[in-house]
Predicted model as a PDB file, atoms N, CA, C, CB and O in Angstrom, pLDDT in the B-factor column:
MODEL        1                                                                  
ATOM      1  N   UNK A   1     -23.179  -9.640  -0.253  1.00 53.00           N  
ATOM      2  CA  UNK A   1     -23.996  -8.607   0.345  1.00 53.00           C  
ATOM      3  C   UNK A   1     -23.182  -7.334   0.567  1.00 53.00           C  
ATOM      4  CB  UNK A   1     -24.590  -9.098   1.659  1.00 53.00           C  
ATOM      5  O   UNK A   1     -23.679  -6.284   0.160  1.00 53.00           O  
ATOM      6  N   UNK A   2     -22.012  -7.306   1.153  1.00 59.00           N  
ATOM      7  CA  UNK A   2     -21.176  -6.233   0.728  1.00 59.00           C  
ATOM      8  C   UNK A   2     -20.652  -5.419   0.171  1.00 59.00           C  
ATOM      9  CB  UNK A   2     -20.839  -6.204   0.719  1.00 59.00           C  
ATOM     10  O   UNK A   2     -20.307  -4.257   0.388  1.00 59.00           O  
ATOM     11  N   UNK A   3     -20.571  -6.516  -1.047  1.00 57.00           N  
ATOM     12  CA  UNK A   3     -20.279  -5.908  -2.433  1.00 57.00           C  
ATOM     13  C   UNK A   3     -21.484  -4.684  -2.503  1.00 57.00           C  
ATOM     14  CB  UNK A   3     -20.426  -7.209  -3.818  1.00 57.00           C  
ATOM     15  O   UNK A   3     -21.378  -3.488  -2.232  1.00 57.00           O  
ATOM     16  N   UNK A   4     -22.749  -5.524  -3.006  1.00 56.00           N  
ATOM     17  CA  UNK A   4     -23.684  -4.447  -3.302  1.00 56.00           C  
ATOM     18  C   UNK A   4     -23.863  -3.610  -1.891  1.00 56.00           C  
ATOM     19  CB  UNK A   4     -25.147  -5.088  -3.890  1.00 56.00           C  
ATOM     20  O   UNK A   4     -24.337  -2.592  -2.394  1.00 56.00           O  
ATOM     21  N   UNK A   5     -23.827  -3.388  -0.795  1.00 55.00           N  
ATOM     22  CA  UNK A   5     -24.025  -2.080  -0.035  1.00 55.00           C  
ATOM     23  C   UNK A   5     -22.463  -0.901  -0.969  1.00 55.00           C  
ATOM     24  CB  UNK A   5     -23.747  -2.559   2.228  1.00 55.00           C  
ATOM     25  O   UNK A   5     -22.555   0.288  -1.277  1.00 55.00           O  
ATOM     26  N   UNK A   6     -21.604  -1.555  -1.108  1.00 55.00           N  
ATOM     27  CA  UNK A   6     -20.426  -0.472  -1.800  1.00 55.00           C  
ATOM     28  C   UNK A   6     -20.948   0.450  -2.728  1.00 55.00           C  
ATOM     29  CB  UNK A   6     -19.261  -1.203  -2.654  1.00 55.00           C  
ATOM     30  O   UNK A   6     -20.986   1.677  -2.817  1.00 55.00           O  
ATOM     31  N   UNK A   7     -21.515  -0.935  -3.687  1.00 53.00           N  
ATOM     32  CA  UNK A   7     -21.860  -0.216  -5.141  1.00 53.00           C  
ATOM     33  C   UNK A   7     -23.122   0.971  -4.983  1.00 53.00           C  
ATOM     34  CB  UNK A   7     -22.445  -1.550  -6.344  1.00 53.00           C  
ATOM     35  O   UNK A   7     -23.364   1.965  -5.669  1.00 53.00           O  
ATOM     36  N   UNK A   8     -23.706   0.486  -3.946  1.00 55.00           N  
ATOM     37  CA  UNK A   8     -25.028   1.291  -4.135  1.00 55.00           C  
ATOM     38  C   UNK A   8     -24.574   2.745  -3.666  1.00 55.00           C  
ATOM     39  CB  UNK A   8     -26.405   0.652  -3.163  1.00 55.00           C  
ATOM     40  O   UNK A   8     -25.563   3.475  -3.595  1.00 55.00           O  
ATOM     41  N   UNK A   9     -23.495   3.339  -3.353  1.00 63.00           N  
ATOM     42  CA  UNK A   9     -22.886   4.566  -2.869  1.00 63.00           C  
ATOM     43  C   UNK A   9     -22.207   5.211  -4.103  1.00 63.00           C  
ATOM     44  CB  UNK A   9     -21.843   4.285  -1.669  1.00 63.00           C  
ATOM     45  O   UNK A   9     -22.153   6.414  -4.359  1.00 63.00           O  
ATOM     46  N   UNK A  10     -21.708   4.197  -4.807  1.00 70.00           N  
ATOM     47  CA  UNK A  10     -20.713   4.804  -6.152  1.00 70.00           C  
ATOM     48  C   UNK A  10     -21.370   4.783  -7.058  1.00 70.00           C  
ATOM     49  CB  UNK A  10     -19.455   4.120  -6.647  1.00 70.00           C  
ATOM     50  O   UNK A  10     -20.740   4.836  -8.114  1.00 70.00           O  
ATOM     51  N   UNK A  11     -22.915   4.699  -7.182  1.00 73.00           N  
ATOM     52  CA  UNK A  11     -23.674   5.627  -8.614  1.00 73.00           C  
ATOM     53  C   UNK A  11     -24.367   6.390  -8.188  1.00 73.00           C  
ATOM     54  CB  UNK A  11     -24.597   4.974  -9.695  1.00 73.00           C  
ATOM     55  O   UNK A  11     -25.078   6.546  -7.195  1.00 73.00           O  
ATOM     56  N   UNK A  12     -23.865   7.311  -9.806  1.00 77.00           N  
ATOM     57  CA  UNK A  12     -24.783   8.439  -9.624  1.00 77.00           C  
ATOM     58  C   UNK A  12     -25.586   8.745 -11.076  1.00 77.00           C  
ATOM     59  CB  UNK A  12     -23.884   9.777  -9.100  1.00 77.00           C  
ATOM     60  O   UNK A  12     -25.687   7.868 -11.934  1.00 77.00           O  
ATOM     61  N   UNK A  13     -26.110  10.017 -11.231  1.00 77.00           N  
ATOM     62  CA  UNK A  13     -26.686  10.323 -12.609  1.00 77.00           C  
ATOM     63  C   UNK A  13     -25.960  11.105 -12.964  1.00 77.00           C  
ATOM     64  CB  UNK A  13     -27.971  10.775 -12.809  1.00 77.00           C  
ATOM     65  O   UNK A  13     -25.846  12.190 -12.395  1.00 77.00           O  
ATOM     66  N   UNK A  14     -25.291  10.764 -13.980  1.00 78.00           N  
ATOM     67  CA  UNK A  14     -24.924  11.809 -15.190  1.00 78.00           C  
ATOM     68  C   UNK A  14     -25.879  12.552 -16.043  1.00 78.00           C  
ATOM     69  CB  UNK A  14     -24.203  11.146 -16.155  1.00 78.00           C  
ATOM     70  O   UNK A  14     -26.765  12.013 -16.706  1.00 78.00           O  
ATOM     71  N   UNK A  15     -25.666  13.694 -15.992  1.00 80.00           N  
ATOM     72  CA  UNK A  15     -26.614  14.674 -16.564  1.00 80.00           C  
ATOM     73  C   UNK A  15     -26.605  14.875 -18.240  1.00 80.00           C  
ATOM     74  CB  UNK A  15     -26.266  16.051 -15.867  1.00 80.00           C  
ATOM     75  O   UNK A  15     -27.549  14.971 -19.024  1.00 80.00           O  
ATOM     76  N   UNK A  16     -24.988  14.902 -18.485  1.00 80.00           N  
ATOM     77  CA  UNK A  16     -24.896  15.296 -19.734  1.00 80.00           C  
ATOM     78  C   UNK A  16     -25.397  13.380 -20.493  1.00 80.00           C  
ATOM     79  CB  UNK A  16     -23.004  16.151 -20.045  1.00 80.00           C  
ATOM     80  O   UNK A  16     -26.212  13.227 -21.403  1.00 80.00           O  
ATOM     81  N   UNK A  17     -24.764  12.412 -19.906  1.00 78.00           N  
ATOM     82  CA  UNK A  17     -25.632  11.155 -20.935  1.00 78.00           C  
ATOM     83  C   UNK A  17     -26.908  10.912 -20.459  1.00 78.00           C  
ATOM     84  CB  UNK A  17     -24.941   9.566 -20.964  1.00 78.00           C  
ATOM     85  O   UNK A  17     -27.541  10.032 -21.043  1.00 78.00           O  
ATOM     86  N   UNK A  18     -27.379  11.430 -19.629  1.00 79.00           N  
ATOM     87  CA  UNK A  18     -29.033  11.434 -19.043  1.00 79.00           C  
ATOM     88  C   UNK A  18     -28.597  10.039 -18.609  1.00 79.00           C  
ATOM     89  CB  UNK A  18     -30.686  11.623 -20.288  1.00 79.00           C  
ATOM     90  O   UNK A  18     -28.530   9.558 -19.741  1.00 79.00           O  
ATOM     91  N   UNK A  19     -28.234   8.985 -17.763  1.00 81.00           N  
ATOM     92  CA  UNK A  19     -28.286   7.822 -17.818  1.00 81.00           C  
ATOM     93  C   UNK A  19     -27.392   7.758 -15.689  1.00 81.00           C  
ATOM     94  CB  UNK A  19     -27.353   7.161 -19.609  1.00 81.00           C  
ATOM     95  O   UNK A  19     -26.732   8.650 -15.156  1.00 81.00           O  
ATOM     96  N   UNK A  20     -27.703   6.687 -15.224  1.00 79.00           N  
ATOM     97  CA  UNK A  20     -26.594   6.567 -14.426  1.00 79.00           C  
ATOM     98  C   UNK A  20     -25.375   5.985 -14.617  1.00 79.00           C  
ATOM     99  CB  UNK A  20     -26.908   6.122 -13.579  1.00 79.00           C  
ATOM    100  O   UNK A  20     -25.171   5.363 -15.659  1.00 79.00           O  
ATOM    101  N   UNK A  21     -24.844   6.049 -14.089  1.00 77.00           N  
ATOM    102  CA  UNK A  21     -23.327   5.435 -14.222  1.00 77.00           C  
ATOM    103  C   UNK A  21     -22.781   5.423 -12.883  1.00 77.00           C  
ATOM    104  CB  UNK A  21     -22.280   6.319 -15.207  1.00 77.00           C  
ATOM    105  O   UNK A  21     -23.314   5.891 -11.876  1.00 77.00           O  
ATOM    106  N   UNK A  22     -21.224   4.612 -13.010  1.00 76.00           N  
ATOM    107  CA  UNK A  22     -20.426   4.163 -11.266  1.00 76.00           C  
ATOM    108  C   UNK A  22     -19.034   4.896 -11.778  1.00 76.00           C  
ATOM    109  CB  UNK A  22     -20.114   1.860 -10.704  1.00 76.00           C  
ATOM    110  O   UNK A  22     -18.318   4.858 -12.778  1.00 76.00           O  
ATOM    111  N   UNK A  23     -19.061   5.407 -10.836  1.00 75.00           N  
ATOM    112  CA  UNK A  23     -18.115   6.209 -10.248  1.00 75.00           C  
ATOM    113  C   UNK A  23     -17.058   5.394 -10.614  1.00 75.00           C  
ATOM    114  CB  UNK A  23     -18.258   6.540  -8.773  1.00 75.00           C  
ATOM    115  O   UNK A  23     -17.337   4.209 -10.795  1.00 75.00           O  
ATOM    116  N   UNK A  24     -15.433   5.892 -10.830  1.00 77.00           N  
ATOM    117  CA  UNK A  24     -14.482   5.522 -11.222  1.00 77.00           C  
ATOM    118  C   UNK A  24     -13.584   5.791  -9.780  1.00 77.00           C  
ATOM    119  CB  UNK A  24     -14.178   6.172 -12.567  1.00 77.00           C  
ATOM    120  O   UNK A  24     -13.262   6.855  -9.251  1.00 77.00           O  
ATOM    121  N   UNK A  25     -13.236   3.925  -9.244  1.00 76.00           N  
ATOM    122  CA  UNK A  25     -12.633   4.525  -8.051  1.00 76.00           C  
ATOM    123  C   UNK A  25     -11.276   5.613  -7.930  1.00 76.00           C  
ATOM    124  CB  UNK A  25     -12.312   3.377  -7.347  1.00 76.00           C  
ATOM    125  O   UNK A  25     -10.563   5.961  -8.871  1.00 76.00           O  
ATOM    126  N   UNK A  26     -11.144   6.039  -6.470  1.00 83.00           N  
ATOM    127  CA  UNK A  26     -10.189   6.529  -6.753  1.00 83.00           C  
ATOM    128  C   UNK A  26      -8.685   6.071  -6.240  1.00 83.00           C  
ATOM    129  CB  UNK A  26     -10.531   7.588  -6.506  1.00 83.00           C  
ATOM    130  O   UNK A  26      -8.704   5.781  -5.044  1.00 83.00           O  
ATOM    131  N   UNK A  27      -7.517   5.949  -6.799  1.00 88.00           N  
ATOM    132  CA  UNK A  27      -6.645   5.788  -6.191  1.00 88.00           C  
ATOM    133  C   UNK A  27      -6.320   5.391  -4.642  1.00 88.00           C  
ATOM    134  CB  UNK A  27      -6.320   6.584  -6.511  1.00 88.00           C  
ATOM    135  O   UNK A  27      -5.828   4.375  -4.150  1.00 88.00           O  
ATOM    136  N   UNK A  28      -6.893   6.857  -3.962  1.00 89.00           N  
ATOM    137  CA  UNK A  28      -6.601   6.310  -2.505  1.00 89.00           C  
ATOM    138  C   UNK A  28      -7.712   5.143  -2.093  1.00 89.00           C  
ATOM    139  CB  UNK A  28      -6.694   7.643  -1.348  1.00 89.00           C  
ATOM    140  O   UNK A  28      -7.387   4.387  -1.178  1.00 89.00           O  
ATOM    141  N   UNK A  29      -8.516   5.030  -2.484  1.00 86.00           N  
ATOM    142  CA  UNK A  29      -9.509   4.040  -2.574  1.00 86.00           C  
ATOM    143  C   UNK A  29      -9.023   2.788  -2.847  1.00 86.00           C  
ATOM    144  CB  UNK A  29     -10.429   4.337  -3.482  1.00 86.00           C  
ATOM    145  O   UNK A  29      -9.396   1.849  -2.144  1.00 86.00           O  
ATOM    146  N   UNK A  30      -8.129   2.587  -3.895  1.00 89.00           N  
ATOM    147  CA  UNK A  30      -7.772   1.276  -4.022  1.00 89.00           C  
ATOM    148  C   UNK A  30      -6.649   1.085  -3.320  1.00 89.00           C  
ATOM    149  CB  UNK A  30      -7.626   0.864  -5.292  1.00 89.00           C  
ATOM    150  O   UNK A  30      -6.363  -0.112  -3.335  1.00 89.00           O  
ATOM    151  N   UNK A  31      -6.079   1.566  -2.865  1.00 90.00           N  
ATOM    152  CA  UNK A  31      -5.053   1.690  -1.525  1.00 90.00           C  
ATOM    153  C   UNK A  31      -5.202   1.214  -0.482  1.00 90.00           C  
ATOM    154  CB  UNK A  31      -4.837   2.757  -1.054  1.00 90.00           C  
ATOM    155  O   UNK A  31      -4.656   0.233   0.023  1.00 90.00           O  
ATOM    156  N   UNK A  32      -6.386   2.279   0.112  1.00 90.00           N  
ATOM    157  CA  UNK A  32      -7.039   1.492   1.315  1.00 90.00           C  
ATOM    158  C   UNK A  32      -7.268   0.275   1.478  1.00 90.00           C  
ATOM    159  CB  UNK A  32      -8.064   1.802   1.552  1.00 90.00           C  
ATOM    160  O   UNK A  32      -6.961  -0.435   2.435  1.00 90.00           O  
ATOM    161  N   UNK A  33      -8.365  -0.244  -0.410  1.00 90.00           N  
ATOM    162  CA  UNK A  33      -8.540  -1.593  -0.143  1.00 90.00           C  
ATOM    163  C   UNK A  33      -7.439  -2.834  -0.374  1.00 90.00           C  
ATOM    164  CB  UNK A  33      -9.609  -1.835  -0.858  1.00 90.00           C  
ATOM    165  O   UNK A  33      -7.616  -4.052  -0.372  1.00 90.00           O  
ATOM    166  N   UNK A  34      -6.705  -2.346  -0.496  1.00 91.00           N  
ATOM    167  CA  UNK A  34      -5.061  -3.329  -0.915  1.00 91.00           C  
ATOM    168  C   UNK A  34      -4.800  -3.842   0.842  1.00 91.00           C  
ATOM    169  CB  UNK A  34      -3.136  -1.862  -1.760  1.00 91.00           C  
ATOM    170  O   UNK A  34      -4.669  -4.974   1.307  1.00 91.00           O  
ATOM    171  N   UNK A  35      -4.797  -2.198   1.665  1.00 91.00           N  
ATOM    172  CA  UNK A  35      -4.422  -2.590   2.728  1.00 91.00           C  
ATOM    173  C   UNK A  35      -5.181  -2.983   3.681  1.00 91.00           C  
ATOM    174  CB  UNK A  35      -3.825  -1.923   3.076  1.00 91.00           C  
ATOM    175  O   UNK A  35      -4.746  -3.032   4.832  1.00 91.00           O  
ATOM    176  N   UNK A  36      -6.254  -3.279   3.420  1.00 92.00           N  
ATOM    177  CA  UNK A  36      -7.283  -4.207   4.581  1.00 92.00           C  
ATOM    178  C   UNK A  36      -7.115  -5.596   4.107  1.00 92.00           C  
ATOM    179  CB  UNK A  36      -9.153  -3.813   4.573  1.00 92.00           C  
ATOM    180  O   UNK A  36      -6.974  -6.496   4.935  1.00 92.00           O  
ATOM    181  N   UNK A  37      -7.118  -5.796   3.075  1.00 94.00           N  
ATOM    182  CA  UNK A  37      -6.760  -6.841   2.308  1.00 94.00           C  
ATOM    183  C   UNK A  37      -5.641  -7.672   2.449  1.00 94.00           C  
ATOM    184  CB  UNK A  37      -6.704  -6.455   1.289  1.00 94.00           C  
ATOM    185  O   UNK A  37      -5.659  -8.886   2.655  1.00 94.00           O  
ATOM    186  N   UNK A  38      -4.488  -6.810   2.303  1.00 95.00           N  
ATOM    187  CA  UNK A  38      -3.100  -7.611   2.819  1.00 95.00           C  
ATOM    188  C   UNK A  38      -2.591  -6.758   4.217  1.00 95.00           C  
ATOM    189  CB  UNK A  38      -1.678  -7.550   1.430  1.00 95.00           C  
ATOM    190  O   UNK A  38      -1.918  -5.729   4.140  1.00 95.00           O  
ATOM    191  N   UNK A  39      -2.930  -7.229   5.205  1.00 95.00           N  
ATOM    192  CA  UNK A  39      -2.903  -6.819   6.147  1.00 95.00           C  
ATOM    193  C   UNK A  39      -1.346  -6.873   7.004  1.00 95.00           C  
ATOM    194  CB  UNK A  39      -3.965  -7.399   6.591  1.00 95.00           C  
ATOM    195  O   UNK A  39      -0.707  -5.982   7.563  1.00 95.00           O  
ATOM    196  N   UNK A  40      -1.091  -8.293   6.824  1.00 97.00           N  
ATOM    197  CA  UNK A  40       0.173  -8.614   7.259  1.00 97.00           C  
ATOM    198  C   UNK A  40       1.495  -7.764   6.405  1.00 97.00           C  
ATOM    199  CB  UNK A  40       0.232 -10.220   7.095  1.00 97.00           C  
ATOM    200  O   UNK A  40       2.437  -7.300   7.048  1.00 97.00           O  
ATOM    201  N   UNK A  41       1.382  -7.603   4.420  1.00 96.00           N  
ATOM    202  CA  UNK A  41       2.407  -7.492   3.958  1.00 96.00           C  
ATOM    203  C   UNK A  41       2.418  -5.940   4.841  1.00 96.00           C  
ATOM    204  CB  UNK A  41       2.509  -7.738   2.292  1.00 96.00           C  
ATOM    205  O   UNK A  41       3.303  -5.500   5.576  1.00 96.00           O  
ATOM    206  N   UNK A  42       0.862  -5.214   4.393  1.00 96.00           N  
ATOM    207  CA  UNK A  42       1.059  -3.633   4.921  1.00 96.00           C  
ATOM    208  C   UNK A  42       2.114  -3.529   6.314  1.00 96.00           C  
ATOM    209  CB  UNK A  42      -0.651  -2.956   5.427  1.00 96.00           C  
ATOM    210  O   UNK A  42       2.775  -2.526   6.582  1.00 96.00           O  
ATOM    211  N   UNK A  43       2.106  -4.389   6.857  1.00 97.00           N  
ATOM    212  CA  UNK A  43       2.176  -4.082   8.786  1.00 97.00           C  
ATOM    213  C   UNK A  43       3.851  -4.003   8.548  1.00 97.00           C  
ATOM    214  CB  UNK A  43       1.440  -5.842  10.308  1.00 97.00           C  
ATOM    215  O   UNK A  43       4.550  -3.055   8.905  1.00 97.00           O  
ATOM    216  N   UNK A  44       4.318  -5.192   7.879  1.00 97.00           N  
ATOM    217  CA  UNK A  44       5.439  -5.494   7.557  1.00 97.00           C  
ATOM    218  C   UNK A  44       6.029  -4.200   6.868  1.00 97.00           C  
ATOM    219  CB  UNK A  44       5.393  -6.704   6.798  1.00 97.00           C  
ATOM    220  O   UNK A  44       6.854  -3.621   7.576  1.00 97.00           O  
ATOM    221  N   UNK A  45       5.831  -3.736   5.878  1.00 97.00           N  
ATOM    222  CA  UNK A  45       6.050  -2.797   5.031  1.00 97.00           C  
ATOM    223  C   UNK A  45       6.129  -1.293   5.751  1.00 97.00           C  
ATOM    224  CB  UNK A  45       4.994  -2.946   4.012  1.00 97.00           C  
ATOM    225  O   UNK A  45       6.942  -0.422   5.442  1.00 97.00           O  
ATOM    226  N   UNK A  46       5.159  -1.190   6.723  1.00 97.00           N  
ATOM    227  CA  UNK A  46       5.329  -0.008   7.419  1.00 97.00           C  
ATOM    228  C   UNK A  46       6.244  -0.066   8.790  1.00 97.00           C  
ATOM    229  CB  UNK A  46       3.964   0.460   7.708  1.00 97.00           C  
ATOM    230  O   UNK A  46       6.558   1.002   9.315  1.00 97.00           O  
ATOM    231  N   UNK A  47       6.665  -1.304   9.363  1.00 98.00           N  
ATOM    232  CA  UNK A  47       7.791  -1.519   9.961  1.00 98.00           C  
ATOM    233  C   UNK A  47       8.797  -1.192   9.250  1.00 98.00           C  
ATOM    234  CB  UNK A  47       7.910  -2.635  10.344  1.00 98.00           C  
ATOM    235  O   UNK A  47       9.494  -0.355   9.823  1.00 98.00           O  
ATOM    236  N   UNK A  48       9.161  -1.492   8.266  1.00 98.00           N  
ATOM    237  CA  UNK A  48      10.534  -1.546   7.388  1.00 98.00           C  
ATOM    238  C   UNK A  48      11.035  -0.115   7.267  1.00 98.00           C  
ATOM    239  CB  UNK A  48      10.308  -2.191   5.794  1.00 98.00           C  
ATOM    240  O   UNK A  48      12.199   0.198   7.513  1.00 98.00           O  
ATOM    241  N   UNK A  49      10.064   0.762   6.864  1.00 98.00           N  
ATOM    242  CA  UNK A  49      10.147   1.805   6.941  1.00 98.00           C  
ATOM    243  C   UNK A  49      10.090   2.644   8.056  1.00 98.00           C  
ATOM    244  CB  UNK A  49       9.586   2.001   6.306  1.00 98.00           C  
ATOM    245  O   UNK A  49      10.627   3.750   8.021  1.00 98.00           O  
ATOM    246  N   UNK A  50       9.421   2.186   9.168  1.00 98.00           N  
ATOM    247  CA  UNK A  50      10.105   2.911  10.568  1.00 98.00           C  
ATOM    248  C   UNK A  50      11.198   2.878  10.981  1.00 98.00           C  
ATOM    249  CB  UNK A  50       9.700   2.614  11.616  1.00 98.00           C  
ATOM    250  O   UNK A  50      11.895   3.786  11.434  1.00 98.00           O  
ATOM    251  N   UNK A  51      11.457   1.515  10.801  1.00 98.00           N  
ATOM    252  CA  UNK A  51      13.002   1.105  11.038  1.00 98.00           C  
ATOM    253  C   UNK A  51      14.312   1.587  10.267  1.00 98.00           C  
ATOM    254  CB  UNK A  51      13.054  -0.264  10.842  1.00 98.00           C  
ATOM    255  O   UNK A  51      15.468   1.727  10.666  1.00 98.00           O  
ATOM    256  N   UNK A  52      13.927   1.721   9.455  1.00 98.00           N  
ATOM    257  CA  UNK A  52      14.823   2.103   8.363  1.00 98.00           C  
ATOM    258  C   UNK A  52      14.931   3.838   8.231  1.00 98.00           C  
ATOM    259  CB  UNK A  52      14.200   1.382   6.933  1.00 98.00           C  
ATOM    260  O   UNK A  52      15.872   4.398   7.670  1.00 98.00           O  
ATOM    261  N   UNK A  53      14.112   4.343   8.679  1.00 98.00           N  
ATOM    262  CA  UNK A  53      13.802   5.898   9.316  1.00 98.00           C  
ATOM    263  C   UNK A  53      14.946   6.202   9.968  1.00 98.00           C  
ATOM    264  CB  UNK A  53      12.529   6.074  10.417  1.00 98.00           C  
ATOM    265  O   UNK A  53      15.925   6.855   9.606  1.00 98.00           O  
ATOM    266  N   UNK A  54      14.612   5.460  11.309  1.00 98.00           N  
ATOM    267  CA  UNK A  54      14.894   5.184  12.835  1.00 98.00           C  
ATOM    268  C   UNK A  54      16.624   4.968  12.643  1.00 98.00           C  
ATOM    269  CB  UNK A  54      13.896   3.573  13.563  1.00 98.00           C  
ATOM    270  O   UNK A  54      17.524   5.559  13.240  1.00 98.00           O  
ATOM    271  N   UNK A  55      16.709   4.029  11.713  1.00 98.00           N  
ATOM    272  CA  UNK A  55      18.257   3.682  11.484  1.00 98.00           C  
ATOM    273  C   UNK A  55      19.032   4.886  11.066  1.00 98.00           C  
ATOM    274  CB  UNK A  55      18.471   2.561  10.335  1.00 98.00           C  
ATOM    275  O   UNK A  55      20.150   5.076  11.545  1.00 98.00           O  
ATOM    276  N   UNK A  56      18.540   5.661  10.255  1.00 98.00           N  
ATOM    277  CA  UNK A  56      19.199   6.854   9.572  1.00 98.00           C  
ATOM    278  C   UNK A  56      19.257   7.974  10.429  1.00 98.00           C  
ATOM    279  CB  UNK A  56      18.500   7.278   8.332  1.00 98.00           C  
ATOM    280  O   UNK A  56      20.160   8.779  10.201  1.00 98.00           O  
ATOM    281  N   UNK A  57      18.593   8.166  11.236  1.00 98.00           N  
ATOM    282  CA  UNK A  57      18.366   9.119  12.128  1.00 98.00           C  
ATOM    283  C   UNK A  57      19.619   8.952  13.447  1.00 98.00           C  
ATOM    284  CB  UNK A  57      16.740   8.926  12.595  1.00 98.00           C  
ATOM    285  O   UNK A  57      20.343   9.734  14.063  1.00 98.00           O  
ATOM    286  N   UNK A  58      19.369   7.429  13.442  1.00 98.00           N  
ATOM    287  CA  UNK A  58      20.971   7.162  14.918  1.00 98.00           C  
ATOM    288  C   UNK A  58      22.014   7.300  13.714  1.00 98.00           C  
ATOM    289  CB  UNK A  58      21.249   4.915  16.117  1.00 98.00           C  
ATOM    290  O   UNK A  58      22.892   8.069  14.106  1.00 98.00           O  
ATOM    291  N   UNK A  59      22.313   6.822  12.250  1.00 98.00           N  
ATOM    292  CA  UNK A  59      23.341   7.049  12.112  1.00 98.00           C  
ATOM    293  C   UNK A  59      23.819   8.591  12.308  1.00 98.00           C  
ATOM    294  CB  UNK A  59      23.517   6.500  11.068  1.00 98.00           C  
ATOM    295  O   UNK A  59      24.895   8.964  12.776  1.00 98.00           O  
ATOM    296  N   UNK A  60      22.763   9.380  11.838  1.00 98.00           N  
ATOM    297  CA  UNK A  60      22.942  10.771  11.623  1.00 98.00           C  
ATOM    298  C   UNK A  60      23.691  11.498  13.004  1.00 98.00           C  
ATOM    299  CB  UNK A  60      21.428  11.406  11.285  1.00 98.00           C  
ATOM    300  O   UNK A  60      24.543  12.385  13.039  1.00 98.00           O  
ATOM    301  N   UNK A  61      22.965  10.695  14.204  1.00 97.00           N  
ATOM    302  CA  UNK A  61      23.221  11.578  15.488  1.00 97.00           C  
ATOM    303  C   UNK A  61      24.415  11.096  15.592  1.00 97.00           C  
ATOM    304  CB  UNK A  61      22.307  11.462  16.848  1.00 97.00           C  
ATOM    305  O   UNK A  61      25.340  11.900  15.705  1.00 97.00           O  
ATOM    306  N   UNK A  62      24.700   9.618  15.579  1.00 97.00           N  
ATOM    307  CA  UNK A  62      25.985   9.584  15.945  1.00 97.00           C  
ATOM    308  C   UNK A  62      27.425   9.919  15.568  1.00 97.00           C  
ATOM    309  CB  UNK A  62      26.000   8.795  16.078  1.00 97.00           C  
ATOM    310  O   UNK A  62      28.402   9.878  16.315  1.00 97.00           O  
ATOM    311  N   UNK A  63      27.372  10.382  13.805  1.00 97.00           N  
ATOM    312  CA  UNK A  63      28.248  10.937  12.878  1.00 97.00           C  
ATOM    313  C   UNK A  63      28.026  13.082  13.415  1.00 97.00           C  
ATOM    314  CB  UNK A  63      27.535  10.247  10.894  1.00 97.00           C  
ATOM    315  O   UNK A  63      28.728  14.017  13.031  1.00 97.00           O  
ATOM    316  N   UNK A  64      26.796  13.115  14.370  1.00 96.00           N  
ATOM    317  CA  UNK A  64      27.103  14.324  14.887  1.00 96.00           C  
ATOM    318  C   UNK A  64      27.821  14.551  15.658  1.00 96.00           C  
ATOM    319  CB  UNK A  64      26.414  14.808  15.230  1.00 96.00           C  
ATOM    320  O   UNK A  64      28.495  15.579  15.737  1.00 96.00           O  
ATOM    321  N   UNK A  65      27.823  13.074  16.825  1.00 96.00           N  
ATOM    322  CA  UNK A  65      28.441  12.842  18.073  1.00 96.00           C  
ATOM    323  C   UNK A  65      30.246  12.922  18.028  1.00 96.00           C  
ATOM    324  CB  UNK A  65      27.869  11.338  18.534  1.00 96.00           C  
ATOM    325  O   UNK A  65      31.042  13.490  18.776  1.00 96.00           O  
ATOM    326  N   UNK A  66      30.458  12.001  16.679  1.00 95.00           N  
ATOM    327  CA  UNK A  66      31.440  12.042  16.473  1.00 95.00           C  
ATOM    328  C   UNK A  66      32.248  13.154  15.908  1.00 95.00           C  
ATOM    329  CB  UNK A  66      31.442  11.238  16.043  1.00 95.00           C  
ATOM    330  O   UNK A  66      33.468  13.015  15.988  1.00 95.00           O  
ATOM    331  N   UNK A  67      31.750  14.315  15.309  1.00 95.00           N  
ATOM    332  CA  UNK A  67      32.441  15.533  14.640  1.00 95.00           C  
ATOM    333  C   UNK A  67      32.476  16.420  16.049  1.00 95.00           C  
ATOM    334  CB  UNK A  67      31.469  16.325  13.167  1.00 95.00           C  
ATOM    335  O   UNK A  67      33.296  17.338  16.034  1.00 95.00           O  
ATOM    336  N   UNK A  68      31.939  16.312  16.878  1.00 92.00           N  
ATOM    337  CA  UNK A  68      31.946  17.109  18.437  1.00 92.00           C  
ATOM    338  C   UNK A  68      33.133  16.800  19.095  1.00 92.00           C  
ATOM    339  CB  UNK A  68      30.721  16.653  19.519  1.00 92.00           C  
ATOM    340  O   UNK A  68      33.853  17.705  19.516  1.00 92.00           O  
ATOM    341  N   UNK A  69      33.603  14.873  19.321  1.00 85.00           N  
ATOM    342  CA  UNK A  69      34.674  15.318  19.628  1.00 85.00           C  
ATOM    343  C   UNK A  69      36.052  15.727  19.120  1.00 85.00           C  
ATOM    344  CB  UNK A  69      34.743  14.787  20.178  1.00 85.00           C  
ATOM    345  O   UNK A  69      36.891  16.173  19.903  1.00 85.00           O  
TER     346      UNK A  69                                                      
ENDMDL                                                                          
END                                                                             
C-alpha cells in the first residue's frame, strides 16, 4: 500500500511522447531512502565522522597550545 501512495506522486504526462511516464528518482532521493532503511549503519557512520571531526580539531588546538609555549 505504500509503495503505490509513492508511485502515484512520481507520474506525470509527458507532452512531447503524449503518454505518461515515472519520474526518474533523484539521487538525494535514494539517499534518503538508504537512510531510513539502514538506520543503525547511518547513525554509526555519522558518529564516526563527528568524532573524527572532533578529534582533529583537539589535535589542532593542542599543537596551537603547544607552539604558545
Amino acid at each position: 500500500m505504500e509503495y503505490a501512495k509513492e508511485e502515484l506522486f512520481e507520474v506525470r504526462y509527458n507532452t512531447k511522447l503524449k503518454k505518461l511516464v515515472i519520474k526518474k528518482p533523484r539521487w538525494r532521493g535514494k539517499i534518503m531512502r538508504a537512510m531510513k532503511a539502514h538506520k543503525l549503519i547511518t547513525t554509526a557512520s555519522i558518529a564516526f565522522m563527528m568524532f573524527s571531526i572532533l578529534n582533529m580539531v583537539m589535535i589542532y588546538s593542542f599543537m596551537k597550545i603547544l607552539q604558545n609555549i
